[in-house]
N, C-alpha and C positions, 0 to 999 in steps of 0.2 A: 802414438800408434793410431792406424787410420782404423773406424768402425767398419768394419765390411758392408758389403751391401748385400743385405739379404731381400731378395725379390719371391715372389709365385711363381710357379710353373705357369698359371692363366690366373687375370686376374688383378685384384689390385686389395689394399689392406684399408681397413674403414674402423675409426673411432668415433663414439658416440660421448660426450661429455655434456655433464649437468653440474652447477653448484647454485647457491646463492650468496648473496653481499653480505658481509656482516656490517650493519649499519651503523657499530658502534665504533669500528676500526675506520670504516668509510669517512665518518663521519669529523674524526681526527687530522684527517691528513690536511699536511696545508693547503694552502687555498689553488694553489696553481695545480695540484699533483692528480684531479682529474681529468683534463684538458692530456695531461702529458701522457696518463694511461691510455687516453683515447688515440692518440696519436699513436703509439707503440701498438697497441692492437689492430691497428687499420693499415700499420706497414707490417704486420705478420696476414693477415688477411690476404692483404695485395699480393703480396709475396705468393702466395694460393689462390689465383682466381678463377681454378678449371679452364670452363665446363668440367672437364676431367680430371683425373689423377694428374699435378697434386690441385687439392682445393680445400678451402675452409668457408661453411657456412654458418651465420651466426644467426641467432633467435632469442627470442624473450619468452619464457617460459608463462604459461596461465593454468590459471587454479591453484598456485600456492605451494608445487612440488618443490619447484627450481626457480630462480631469477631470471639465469640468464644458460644459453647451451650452443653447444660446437657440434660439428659434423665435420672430420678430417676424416680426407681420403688423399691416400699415397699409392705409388707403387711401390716403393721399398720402405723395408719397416723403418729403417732406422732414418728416414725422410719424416714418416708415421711418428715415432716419437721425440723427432727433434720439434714437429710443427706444436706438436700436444704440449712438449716445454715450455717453446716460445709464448703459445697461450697464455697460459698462466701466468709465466714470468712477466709477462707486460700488464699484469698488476699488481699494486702492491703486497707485501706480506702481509698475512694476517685478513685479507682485505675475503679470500675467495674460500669458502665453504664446499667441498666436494660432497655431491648428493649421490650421485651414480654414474659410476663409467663402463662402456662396453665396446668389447675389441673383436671385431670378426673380418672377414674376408668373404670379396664378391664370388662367386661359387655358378655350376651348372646344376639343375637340380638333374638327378638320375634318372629322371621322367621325361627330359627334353623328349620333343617329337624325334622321329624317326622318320627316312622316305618311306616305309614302310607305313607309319602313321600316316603322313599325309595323303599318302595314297589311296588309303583308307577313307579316309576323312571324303577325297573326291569321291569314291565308289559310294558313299550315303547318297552324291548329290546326282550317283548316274554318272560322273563322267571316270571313266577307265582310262586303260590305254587300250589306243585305235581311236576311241573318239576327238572329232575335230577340234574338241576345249581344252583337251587334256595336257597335249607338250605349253601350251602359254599358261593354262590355271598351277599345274606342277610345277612350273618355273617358278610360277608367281609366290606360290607357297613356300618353296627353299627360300627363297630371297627373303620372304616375313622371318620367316624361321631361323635363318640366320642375322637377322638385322635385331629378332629379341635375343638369340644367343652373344651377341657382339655387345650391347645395352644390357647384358645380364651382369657380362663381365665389367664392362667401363662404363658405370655410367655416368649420363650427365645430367642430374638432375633439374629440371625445372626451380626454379625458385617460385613454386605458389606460395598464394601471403601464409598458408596454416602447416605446420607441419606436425605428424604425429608420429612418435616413433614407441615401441613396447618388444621384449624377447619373450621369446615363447621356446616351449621344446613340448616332442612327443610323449606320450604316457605310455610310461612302463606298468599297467598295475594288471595283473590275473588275464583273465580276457579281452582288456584293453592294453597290451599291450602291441605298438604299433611296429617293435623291429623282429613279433615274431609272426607278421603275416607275409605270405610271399609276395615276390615282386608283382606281379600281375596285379593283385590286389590294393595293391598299395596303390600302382600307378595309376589305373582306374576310379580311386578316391581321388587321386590329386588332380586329376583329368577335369572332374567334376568339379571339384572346388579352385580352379583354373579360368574353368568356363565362367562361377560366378564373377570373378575380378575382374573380365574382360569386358562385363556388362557396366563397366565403370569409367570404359576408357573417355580423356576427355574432365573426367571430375577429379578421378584420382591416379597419381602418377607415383608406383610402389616399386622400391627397394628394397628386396630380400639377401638378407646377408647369413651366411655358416659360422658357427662359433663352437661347434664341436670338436673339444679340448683343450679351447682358447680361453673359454669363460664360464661361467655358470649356466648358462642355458646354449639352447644349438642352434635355434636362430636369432635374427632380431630385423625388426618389420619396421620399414620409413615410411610410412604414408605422406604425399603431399597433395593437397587439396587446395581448391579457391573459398570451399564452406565447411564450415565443421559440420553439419548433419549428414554432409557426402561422405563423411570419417565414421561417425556415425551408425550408417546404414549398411556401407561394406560390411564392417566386423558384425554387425545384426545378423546381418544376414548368411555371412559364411558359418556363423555356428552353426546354421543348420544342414551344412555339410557333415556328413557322417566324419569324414576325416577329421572337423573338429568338435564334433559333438560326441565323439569319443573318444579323440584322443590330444586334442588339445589341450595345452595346459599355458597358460598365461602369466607375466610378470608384470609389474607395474606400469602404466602408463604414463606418457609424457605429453603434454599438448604444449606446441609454440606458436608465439607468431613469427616468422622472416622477416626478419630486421637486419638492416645494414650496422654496422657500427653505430655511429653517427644516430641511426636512428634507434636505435638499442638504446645509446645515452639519455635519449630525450626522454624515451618511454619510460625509463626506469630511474630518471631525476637522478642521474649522477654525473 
């Protein structure tokens, strides 16, 4: 019997995987059987090269969390969990330690601008409608607007050398809780803390993904950077957005470096 294909309505499905080696399984296997892992994981790789859906990127984990970690994105789940198979399977048994996996989908946030927003946005700078700036600034703006809604949904991300990835969800507690303030308010925070990421563009290029009902927390944040202190000073600094300085709530971090296959092996002496 065929698996169905289950797709999005918009959109595309994104896996996050971590493990590390067991060195003492690793370190058993015959002589030839790491050359051949390499090889099977670099035709499941190829097999995924993006930019977009489908794609697999690999990285070498730093600080000790994880060895080694994947980033699968598909359009259909079951694309999504044949590639997340293949992974693993193209090493030996015994060999891969699972530290943390996370399953979410690319998403709009409910905040997207509006022509009403933008329109907005020109009347700060003076230009309305009737002024001579207005039909080209307005155009120009849909067009941004729609080119981060379009990259919201597919993206393709950059391969910088650092990658950071961490889930997070809102806080439900008394007063901070963040699903019972109304929408205006809400959007207005995220407006803000919007503005500070944009002051990034250029250092850091971010992937936010939905995981409400999927997984244990509701988002999960990719950061990719060319420096770790550019990773750094974002999340510094957006704490002191109200939106997360009251209602953030954080899960584990991961730092990587982007490593090709090939060069994953070398890094990581296998």
């Amino acid at each position: 019997m065929a698996i169905p294909s289950v797709t999005l309505g918009q959109g595309v499905h994104v896996c996050h995987l971590f493990f590390r080696i067991d060195r003492v399984f690793w370190n058993d296997l015959p002589e030839d059987e790491s050359q051949e892992t390499l090889k099977r994981l670099e035709a499941v790789v190829a097999s995924a090269p993006g930019p977009a859906a489908p794609r697999i990127m690999t990285f070498a984990g730093v600080g000790g969390k994880s060895d080694l970690g994947f980033l699968i994105i598909a359009k259909e789940l079951q694309e999504l969990s044949r590639l997340e198979r293949e992974v693993q399977l193209a090493f030996p048994p015994g060999t891969l330690q699972p530290v943390f996996s996370y399953l979410s989908v690319t998403e709009l946030p409910e905040y997207v601008a509006t022509d009403d927003d933008l329109k907005a946005i020109l009347a700060r700078e003076g230009v309305v409608p009737g002024h001579p700036e207005f039909p080209g600034r307005f155009e120009a703006a849909q067009q941004r607007n729609a080119g981060y809604q379009h990259y919201r949904l597919y993206p393709e991300l950059e391969p910088w050398e650092i990658m950071c990835f961490y889930p997070m969800s809102k806080k439900r507690q008394a007063n901070d809780n963040w699903y019972s303030l109304d929408f205006p308010a809400r959007k207005l925070m995220m407006s803000s803390h919007a503005k500070t990421g944009r002051k990034y563009a250029g250092r850091i290029s971010q992937l936010i993904t939905g995981s409400t009902g999927l997984d244990d927390w509701e988002w999960g944040v990719t950061l990719m950077a060319h420096q770790l202190d550019a990773v750094k000073e974002i999340v510094y600094e957006m704490r002191f957005d109200e939106v997360t300085a009251r209602f953030g709530d954080f899960g584990p971090f991961f730092v990587n470096l982007t490593l090709s296959p090939s060069d994953l092996w070398d890094h990581l002496q296998l």
